[in-house]
C-alpha positions in Angstrom: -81.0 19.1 12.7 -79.1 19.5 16.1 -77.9 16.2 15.7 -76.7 16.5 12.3 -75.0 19.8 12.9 -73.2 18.2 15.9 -71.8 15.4 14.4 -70.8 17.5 11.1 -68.9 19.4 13.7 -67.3 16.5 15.0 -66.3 14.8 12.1 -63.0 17.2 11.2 -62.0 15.9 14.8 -62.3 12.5 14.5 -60.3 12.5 11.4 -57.6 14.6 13.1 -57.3 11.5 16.0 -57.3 9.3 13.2 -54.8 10.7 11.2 -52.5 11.0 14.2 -53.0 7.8 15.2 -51.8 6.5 11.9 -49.0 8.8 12.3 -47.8 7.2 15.3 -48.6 3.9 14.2 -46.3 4.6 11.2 -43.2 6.5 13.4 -43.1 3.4 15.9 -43.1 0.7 12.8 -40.3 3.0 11.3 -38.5 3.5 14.6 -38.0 -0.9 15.1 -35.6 -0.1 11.9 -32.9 1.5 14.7 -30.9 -0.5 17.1 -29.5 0.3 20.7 -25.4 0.6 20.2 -24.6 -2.8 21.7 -26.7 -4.7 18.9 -24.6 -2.9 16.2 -21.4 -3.6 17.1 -20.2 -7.1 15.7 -19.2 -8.2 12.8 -21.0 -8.3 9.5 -20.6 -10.6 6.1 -21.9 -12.6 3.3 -25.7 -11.5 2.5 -25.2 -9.3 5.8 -22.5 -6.9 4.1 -22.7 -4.4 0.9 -19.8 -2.2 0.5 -20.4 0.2 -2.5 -17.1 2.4 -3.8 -17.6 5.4 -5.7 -21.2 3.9 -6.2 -19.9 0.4 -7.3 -20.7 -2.7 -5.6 -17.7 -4.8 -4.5 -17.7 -7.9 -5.2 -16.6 -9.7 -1.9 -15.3 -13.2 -1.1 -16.8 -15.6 0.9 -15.6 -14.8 4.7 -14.7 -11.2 4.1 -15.7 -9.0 6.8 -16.6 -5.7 8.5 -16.2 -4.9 11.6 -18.2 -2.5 14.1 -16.7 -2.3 17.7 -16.7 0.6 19.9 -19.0 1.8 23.4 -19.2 5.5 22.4 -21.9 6.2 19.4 -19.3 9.3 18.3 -16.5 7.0 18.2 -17.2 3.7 16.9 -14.4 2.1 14.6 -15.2 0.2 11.5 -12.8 -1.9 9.9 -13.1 -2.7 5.8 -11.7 -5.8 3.8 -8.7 -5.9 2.4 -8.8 -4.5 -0.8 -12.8 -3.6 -1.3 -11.0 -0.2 -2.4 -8.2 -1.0 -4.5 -4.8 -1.2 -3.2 -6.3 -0.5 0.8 -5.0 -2.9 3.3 -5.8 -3.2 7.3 -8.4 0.4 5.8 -9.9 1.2 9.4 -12.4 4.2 10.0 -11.8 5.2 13.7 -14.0 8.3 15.4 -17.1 6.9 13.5 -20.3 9.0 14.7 -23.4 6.9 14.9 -26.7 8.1 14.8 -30.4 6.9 14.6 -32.9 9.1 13.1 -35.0 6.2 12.2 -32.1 3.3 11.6 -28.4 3.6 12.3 -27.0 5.6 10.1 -22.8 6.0 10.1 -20.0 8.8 8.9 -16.6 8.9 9.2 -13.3 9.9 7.5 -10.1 7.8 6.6 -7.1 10.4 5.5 -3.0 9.7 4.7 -1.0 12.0 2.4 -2.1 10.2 -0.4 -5.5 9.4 -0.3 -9.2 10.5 2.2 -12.0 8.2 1.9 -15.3 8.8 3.2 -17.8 6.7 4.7 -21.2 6.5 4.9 -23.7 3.6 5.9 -26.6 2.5 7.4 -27.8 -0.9 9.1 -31.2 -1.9 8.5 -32.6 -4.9 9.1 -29.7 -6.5 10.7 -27.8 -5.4 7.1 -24.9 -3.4 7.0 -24.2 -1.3 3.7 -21.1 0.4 3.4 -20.3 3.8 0.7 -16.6 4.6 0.6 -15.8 7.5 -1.5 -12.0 8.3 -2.2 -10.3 11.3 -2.8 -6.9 11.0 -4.4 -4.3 13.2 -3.8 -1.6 13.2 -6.8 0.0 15.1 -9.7 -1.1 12.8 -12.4 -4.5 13.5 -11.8 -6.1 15.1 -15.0 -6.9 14.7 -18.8 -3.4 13.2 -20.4 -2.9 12.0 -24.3 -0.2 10.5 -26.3 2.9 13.3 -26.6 4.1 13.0 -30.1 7.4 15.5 -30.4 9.2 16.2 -33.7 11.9 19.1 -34.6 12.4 22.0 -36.5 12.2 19.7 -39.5 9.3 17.7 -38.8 11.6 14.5 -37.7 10.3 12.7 -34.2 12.2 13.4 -31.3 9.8 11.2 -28.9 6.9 9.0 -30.0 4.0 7.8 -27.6 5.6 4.6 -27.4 9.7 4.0 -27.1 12.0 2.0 -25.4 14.9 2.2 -22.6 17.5 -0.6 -22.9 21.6 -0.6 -23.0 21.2 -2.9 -25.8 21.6 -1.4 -29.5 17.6 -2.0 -31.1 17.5 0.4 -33.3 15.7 -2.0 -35.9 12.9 -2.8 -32.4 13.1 0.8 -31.4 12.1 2.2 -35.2 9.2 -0.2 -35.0 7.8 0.4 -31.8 8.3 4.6 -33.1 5.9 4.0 -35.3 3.6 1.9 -34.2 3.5 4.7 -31.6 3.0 7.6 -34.4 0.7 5.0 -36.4 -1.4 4.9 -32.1 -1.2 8.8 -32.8 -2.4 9.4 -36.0 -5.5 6.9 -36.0 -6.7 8.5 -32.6 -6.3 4.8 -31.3 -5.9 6.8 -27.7 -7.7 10.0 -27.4 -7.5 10.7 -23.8 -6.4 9.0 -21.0 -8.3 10.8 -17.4 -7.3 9.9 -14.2 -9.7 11.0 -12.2 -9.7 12.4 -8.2 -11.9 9.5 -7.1 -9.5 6.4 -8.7 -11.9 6.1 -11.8 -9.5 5.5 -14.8 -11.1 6.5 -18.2 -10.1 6.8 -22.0 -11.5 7.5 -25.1 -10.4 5.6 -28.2 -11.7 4.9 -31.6 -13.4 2.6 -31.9 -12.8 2.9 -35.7 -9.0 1.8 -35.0 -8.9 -1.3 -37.5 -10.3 0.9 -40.6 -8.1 3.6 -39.6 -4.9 2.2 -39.1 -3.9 1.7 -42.8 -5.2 5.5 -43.8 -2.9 6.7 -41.1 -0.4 4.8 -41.9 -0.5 6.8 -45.8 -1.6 10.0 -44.2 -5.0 9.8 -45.6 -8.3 11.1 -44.2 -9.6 8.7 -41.1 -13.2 8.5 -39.8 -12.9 8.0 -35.7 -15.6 6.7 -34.0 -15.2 8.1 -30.3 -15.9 5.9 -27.6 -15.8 6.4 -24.3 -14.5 3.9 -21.7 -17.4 3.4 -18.7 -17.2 3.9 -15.1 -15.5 1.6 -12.5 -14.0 -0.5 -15.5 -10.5 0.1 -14.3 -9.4 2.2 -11.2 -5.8 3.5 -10.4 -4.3 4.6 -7.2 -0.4 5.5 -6.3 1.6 3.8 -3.5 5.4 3.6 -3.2 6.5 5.2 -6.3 4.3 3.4 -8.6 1.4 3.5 -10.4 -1.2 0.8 -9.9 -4.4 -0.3 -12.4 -6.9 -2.2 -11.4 -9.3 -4.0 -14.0 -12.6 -4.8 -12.9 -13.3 -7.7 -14.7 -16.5 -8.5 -13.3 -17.8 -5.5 -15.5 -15.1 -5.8 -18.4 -16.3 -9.5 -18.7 -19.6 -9.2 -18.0 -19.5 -11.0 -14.6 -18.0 -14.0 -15.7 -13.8 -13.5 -14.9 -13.2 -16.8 -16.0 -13.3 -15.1 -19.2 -10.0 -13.3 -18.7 -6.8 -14.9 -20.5 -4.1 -13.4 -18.9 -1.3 -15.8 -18.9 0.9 -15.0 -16.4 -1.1 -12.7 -15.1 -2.8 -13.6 -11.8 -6.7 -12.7 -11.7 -7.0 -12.3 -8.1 -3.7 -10.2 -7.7 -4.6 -7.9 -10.7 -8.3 -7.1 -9.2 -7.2 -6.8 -6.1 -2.9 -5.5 -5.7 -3.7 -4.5 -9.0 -1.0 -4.0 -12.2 2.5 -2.2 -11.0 3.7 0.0 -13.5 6.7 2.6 -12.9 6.5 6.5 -13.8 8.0 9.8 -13.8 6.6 13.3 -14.2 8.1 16.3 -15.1 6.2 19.6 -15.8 3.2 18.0 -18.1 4.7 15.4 -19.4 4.9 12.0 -17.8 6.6 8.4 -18.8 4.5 5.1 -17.5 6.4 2.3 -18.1 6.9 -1.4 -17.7 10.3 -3.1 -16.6 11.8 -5.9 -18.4 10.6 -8.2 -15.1 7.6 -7.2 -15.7 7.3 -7.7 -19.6 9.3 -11.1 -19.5 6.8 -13.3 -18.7 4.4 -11.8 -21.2 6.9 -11.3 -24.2 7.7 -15.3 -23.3 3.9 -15.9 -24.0 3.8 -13.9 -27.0 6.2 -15.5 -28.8 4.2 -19.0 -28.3 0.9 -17.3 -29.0 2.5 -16.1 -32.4 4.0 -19.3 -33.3 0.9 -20.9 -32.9 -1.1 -18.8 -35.8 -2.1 -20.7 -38.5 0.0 -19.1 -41.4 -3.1 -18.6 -43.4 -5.1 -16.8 -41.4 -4.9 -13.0 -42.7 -5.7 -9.8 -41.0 -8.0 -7.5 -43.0 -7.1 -3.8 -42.5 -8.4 -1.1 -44.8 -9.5 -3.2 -47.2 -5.9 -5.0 -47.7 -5.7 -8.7 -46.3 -2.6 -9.6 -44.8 -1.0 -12.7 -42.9 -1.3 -11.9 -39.2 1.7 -14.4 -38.6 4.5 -13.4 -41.0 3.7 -9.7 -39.8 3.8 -10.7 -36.1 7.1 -12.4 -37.4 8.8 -9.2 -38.9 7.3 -6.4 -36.7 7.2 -8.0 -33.2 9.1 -10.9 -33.0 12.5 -8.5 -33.1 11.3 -6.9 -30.2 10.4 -10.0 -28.1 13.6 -11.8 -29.0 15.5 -8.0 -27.9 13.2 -7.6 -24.5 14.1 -11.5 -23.7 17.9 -10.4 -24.3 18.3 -7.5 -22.5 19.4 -6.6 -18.7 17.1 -3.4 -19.0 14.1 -3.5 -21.0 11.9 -0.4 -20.0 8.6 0.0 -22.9 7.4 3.1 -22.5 4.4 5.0 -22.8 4.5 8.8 -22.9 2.1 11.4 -22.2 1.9 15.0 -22.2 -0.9 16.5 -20.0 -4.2 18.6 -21.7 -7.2 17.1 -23.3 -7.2 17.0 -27.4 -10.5 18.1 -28.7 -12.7 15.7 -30.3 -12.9 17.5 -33.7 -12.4 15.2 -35.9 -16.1 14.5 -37.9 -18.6 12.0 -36.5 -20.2 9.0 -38.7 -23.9 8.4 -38.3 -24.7 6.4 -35.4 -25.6 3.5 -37.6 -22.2 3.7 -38.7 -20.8 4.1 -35.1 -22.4 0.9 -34.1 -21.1 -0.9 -37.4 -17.6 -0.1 -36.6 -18.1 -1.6 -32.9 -19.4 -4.4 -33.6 -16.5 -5.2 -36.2 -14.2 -4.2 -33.4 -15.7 -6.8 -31.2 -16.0 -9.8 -33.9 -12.1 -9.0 -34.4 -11.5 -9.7 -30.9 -13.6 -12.2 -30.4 -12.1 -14.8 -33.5 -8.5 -14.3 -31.7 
């Protein structure tokens, strides 16, 4: 009985030096994860590197490269890629405070008058992963949608869309007024949100090809709101003009090759990004595109249309018509007018406040129907 009591006794002991035991057994295999400083520093790429912004994973090239240097764990300096956030060249994070609670963990701070990032990261495992979240600092941040003004007699006085040229287009400049006020009534563009972090995001109707014709009569339409994702496109300011930046590793589902974009380089566009000119006053701004700018696109355009087969017809609203002859009448003026020109600026205006979505919602089934006819459309052109 002695026996039995003793080692009952014992036994709430024993599992106690086990227990700890384990404990430390599990601290020291979770302390290897940490390096000393001078291991750290160096430089870092290819399956070594992840660099996430505003919690998407960049897509780097072969040879980019970050850099750790630094003797001090409070003031390390890490240096970026060029453009693994958009726009951000020679993007250095000096003052870097290291520390290694049970890996090296990182924070620091890049700020200029236009933008702060922060950064957070850890290496593990002799791999470096990199979170940079920016901050933008500018006016245009907010909700903004197509600014449609008319006078005391209901006649437009500025449409979403217009253009800025010495020439005389009144014919181009009436058609591109109401395509703009056709954009405005189909709630083709509901909202456009630039957002404090560089996330650019819209939301259209995805409804637009059924819609346009009812609009156009001023008949009831039936919107389908869609909202654009995430990290699809991203914008930042620099130098008096607007940049967007497409991701088309999402837009295309990883596959760029996808992307036609004529003139358009794909590695400048995802990278530089798109220029585009604007000015603000009070709520209302004007994003625009030069006649340098639209050239070489307007030039393409014009082959693109002469290359339609005639016969192919464009069904809108239940009416069929030929997609060439109406490229013809309502675009080709404009090209030929652009091409002509000294100044060609097509603008897009916006006045700043959100619109609410009031307008009445199909079934989902329906919702779904109308995208998918949205994305056969695009896919036969």
């Amino acid at each position: 009985f002695n026996m039995k009591k003793i080692l009952l006794s014992a036994l709430p002991v024993l599992c106690a030096a086990l227990l700890m035991t384990a404990c430390d057994d599990d601290d020291n295999a979770t302390a290897n994860y940490s390096v000393p400083l001078d291991e750290a520093v160096g430089s870092y790429t290819g399956d070594k590197l992840q660099i996430n912004v505003g919690g998407q994973s960049v897509l780097l090239l072969s040879g980019e490269t970050a850099q750790i240097s630094g003797s001090d764990a409070n003031q390390l300096t890490i240096s970026i890629p060029d453009y693994a956030v958009p726009g951000e060249t020679g993007l250095t994070f000096t003052d870097v405070k290291m520390t290694t609670p049970l890996f090296n963990v990182f924070e620091g701070t890049s700020s200029n008058a236009s933008r702060d990032i922060t950064l957070s990261g850890e290496l593990r495992d002799g791999r470096l992963t990199l979170n940079l979240t920016p901050t933008y600092k500018s006016d245009i941040i907010g909700v903004w949608n197509l600014n449609l003004e008319t006078d005391d007699f209901g006649t437009a006085t500025l449409t979403p869309i217009s253009i800025e040229t010495e020439q005389d287009i009144s014919g181009s400049q009436f058609i591109v007024q109401i395509l703009g006020v056709l954009l405005k009534g189909s709630m083709a563009v509901v909202n456009i949100d630039f957002q404090a972090d560089g996330n650019l995001t819209a939301t259209y109707n995805s409804n637009l090809l059924n819609d346009m014709m009812p609009a156009l009569s001023n008949d009831t339409i039936h919107p389908v709101f869609v909202h654009s994702p995430l990290n699809a496109i991203k914008w930042y300011v620099k130098d008096d003009a607007l940049y967007l930046v497409p991701n088309l590793n999402l837009m295309l589902k990883n596959d760029p090759s996808k992307a036609q974009l004529g003139p358009l380089d794909p590695g400048t566009i995802t990278t530089v990004g798109i220029p585009l000119y604007f000015k603000k006053e009070g709520d209302k701004m004007t994003v625009y595109v030069s006649k340098e700018q639209t050239a070489p696109v307007f030039g393409l355009l014009s082959t693109v249309i002469s290359m339609i087969d005639p016969s192919f017809e464009l069904s809108l609203g239940g009416s069929s018509l030929p997609l060439r002859s109406l490229l013809e009448a309502l675009v080709k003026p404009l090209i030929d007018a652009a091409l002509a020109a000294e100044r060609f600026d097509l603008c897009l205006n916006l006045v700043a406040g959100a619109i609410p979505e009031e307008a009445p919602q199909p079934s989902e089934e329906a919702s779904a129907a109308a995208v998918k006819r949205l994305e056969a459309f695009i896919a036969q052109q």
